[in-house]
The first five atom37 places (N, CA, C, CB, O) and aatype in JSON, in Angstrom:
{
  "aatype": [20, 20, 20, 20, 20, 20, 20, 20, 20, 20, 20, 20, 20, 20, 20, 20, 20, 20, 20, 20, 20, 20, 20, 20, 20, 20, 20, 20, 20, 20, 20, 20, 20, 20, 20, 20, 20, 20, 20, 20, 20, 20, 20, 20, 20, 20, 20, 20, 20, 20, 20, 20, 20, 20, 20, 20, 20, 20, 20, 20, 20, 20, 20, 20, 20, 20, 20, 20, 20, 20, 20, 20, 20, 20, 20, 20],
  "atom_mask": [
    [1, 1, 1, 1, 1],
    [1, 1, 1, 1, 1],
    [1, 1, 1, 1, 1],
    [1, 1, 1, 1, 1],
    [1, 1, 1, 1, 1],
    [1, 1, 1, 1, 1],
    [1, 1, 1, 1, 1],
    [1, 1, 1, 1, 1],
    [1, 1, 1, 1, 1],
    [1, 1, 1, 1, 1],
    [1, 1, 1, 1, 1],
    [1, 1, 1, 1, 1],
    [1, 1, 1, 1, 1],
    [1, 1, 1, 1, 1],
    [1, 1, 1, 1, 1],
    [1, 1, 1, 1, 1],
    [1, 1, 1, 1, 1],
    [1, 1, 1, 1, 1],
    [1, 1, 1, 1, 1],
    [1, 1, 1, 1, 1],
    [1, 1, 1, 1, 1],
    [1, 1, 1, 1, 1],
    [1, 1, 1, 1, 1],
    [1, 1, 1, 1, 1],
    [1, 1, 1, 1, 1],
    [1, 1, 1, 1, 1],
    [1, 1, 1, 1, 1],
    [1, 1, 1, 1, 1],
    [1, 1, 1, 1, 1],
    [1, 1, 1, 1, 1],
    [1, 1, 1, 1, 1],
    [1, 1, 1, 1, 1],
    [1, 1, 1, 1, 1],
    [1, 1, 1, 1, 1],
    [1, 1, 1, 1, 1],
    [1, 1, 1, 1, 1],
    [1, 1, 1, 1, 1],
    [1, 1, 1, 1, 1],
    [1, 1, 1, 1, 1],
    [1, 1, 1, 1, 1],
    [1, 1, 1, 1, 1],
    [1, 1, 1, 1, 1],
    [1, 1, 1, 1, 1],
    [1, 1, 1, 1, 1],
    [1, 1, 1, 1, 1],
    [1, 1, 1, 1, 1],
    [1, 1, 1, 1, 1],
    [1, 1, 1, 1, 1],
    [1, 1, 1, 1, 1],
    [1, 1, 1, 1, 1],
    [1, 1, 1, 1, 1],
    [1, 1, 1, 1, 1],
    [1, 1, 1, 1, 1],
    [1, 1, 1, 1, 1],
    [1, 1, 1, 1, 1],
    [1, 1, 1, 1, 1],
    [1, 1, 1, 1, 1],
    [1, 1, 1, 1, 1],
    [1, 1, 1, 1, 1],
    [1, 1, 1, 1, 1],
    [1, 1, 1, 1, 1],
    [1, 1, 1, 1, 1],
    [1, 1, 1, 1, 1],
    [1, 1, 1, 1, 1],
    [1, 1, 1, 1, 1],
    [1, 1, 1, 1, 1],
    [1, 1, 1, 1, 1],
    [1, 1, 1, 1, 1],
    [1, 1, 1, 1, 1],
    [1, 1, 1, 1, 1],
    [1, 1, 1, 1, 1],
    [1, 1, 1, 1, 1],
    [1, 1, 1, 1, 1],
    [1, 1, 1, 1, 1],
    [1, 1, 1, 1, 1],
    [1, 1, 1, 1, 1]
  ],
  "atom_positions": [
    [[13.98, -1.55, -5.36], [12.82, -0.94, -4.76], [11.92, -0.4, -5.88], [13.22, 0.19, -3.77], [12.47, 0.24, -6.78]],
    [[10.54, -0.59, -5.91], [9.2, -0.06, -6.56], [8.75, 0.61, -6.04], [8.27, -0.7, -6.81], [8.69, 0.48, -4.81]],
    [[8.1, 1.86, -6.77], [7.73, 3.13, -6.17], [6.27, 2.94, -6.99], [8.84, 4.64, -6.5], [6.35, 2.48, -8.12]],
    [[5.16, 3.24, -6.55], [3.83, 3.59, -7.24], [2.51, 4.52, -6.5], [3.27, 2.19, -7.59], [2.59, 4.63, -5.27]],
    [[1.72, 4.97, -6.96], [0.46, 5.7, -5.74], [-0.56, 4.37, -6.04], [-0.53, 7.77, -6.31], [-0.72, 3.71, -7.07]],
    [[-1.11, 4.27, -4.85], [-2.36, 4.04, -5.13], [-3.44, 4.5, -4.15], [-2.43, 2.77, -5.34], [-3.17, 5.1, -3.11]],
    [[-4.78, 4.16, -4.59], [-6.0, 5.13, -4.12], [-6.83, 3.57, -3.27], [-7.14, 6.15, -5.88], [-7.14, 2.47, -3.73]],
    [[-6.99, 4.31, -1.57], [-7.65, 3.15, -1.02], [-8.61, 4.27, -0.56], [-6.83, 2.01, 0.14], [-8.18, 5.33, -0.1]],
    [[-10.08, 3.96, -0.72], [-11.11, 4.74, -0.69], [-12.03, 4.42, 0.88], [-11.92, 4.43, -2.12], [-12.65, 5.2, 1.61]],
    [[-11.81, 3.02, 0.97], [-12.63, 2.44, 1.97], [-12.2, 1.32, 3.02], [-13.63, 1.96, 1.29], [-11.24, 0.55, 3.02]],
    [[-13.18, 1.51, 3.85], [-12.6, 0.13, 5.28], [-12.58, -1.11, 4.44], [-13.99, -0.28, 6.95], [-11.66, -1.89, 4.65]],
    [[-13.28, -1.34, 3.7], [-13.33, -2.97, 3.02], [-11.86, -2.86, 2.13], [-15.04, -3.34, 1.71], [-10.99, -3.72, 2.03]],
    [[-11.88, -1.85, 1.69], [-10.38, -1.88, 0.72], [-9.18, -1.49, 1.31], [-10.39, -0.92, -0.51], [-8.15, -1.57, 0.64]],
    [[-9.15, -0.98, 2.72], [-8.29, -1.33, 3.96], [-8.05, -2.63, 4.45], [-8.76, -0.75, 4.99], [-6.88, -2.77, 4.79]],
    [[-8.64, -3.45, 4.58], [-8.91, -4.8, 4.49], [-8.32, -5.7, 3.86], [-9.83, -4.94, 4.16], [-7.55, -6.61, 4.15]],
    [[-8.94, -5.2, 2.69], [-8.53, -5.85, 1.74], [-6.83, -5.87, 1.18], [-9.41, -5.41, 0.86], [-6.13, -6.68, 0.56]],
    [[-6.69, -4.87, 1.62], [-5.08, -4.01, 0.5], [-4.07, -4.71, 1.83], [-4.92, -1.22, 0.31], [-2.94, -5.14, 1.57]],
    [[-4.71, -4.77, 3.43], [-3.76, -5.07, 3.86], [-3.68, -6.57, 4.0], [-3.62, -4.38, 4.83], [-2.61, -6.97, 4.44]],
    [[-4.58, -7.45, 3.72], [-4.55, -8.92, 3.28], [-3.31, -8.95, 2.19], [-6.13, -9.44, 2.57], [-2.15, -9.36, 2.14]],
    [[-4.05, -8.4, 1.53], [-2.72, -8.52, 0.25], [-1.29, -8.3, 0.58], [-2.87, -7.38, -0.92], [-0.49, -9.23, 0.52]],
    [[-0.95, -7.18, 0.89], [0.43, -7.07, 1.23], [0.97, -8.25, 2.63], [0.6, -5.35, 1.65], [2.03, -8.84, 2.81]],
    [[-0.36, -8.22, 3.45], [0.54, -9.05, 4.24], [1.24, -10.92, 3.7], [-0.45, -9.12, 5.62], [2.18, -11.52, 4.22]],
    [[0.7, -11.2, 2.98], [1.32, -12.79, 2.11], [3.0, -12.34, 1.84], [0.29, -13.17, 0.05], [3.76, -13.21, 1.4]],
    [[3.41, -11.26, 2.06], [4.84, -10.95, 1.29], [5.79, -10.33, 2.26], [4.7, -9.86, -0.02], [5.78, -9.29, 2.9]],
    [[6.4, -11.08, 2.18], [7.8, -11.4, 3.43], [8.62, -9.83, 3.52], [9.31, -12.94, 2.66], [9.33, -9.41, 4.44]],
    [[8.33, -9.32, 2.53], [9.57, -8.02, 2.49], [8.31, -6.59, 2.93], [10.59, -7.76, 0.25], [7.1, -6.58, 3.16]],
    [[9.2, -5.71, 2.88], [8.74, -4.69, 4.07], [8.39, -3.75, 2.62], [10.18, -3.98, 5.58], [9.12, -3.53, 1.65]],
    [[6.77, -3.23, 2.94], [6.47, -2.16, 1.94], [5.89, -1.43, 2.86], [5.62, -2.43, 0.65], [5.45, -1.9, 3.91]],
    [[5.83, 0.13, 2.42], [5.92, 1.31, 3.36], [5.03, 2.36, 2.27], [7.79, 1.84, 3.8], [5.33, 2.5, 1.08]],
    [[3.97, 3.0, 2.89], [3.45, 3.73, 2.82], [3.62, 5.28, 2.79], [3.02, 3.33, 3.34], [4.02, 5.75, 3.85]],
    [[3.39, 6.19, 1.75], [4.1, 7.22, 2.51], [2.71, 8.45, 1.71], [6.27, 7.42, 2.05], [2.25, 8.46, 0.58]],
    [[2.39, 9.46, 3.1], [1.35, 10.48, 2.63], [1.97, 11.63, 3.4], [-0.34, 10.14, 3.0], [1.93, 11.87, 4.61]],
    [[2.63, 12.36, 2.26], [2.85, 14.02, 3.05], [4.37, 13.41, 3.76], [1.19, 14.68, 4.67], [5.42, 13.04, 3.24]],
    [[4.11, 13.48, 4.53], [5.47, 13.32, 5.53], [5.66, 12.32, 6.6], [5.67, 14.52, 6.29], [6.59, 12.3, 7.41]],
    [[4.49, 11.35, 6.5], [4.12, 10.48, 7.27], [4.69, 8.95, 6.46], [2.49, 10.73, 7.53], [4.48, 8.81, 5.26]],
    [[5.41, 7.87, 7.29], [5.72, 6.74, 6.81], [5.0, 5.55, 7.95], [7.37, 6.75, 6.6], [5.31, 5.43, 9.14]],
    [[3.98, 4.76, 7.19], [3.88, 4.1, 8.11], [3.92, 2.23, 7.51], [2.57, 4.75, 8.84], [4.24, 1.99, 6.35]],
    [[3.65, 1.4, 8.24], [3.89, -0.16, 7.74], [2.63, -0.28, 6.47], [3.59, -1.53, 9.31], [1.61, 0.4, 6.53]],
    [[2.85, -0.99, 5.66], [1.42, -1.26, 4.86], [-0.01, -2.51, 4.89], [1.96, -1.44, 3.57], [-1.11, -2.75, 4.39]],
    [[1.31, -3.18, 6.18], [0.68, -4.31, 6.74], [0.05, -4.24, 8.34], [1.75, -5.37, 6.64], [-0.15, -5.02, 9.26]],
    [[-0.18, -2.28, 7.94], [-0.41, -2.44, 9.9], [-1.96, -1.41, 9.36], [1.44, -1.25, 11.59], [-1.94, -0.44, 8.6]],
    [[-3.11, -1.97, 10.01], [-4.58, -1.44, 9.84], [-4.76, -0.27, 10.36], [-5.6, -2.24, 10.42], [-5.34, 0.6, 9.72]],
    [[-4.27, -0.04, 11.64], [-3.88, 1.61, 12.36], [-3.34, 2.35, 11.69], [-2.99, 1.78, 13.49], [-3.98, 3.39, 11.52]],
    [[-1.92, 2.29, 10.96], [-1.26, 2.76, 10.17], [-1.92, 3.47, 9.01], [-0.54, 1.88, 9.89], [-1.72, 4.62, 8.62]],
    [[-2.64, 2.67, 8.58], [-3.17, 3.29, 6.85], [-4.33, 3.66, 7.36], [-3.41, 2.12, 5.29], [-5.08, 3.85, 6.39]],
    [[-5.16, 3.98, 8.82], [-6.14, 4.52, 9.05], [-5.62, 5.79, 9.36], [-6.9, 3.9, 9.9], [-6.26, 6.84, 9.35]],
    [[-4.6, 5.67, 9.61], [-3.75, 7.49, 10.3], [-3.07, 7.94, 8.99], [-2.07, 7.36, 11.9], [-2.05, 8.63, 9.02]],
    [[-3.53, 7.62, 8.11], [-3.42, 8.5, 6.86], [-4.16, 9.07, 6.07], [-2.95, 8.12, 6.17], [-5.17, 8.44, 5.78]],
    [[-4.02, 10.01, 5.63], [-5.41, 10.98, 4.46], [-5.72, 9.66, 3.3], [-4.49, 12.97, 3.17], [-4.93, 9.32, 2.41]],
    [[-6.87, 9.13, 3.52], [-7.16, 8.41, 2.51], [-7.98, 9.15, 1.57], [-7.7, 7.29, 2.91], [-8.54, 8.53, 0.67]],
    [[-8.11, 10.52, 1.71], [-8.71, 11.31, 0.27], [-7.78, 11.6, -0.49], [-9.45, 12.65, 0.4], [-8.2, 12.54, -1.17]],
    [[-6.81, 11.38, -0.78], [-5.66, 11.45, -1.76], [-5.1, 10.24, -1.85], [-4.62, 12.41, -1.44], [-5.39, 9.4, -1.01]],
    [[-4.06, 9.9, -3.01], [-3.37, 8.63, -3.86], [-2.22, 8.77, -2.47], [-2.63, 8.96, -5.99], [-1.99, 9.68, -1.67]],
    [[-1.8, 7.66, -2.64], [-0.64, 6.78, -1.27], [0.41, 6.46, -1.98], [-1.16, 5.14, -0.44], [0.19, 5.87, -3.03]],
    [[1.28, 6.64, -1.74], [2.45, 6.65, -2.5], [3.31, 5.35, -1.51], [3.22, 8.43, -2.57], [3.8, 5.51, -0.39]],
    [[3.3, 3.92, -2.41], [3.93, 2.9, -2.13], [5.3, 2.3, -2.35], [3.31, 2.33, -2.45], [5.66, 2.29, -3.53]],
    [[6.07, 1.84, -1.54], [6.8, 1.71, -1.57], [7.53, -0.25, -1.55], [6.86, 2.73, -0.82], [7.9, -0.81, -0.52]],
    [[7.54, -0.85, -2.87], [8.31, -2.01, -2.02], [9.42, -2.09, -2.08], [8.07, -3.21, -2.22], [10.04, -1.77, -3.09]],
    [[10.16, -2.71, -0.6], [11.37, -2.68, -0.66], [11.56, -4.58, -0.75], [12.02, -1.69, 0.69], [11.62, -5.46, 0.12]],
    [[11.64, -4.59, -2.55], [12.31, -6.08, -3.29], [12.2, -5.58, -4.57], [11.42, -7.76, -3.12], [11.78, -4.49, -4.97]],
    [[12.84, -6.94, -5.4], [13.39, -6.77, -6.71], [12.4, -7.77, -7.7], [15.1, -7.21, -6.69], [12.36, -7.79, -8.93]],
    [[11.7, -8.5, -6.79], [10.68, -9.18, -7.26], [9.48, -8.59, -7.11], [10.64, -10.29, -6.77], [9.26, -8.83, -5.93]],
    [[8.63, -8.02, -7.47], [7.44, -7.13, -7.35], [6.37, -7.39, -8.09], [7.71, -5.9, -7.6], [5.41, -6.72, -7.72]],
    [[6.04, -8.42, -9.45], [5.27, -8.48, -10.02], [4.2, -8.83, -9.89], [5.53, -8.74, -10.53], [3.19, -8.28, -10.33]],
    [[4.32, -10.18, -9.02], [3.21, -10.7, -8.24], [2.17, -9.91, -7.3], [3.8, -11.57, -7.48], [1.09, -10.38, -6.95]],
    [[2.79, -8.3, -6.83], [2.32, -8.05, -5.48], [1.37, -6.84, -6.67], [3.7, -7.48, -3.86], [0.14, -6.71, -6.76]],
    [[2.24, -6.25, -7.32], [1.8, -5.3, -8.94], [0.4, -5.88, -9.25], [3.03, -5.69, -10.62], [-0.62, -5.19, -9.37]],
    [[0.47, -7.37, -9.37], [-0.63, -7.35, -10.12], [-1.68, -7.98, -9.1], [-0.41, -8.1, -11.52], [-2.75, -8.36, -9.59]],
    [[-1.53, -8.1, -8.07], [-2.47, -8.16, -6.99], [-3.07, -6.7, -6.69], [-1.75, -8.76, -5.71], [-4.24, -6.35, -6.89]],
    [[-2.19, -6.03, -6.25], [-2.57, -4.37, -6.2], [-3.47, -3.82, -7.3], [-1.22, -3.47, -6.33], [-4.41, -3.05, -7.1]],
    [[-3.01, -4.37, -8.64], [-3.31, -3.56, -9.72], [-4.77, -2.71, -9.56], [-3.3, -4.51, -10.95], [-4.82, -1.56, -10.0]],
    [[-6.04, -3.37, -8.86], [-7.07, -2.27, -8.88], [-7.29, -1.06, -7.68], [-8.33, -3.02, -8.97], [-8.33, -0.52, -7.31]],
    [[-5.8, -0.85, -7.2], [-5.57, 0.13, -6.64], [-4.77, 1.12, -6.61], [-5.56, -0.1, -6.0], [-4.6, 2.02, -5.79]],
    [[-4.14, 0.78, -7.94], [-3.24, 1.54, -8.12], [-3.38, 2.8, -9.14], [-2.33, 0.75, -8.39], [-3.82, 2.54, -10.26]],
    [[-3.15, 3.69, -8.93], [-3.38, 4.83, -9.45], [-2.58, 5.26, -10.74], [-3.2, 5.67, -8.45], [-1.4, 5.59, -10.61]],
    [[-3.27, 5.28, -12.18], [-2.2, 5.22, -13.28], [-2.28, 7.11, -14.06], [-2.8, 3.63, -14.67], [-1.54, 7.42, -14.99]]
  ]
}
């Protein structure tokens, strides 16, 4: 499992972030405060504080591909 934040600011980069994750078979999870929701679900990451970094979660051992798709959202 990969742990990272990243910062989604807008509906287009809601969109966008969940295009991306959805191409990838394994389950990544979102997590803000105390809230866990899917990263591939558009409701989900709208019912979260998107004024603060998102703390991601994938659950695989292969991750690089999805890393460097993410990469301009990820918070360093």
């Amino acid at each position: 499992m990969k742990t990272f934040d990243v910062q989604i600011s807008s509906i287009g980069d809601v969109k966008n972030f969940v295009n991306i994750v959805g191409k990838y078979d394994f389950d990544i999870d979102l997590i803000s405060d105390r809230y866990v929701v899917d990263a591939k679900s558009i409701m989900g990451i709208f019912s979260l504080d998107l004024t603060k970094p998102i703390k991601v979660q994938l659950h695989s051992e292969d991750t690089q591909s999805i890393e460097a798709e993410l990469a301009p959202y990820i918070v360093k």
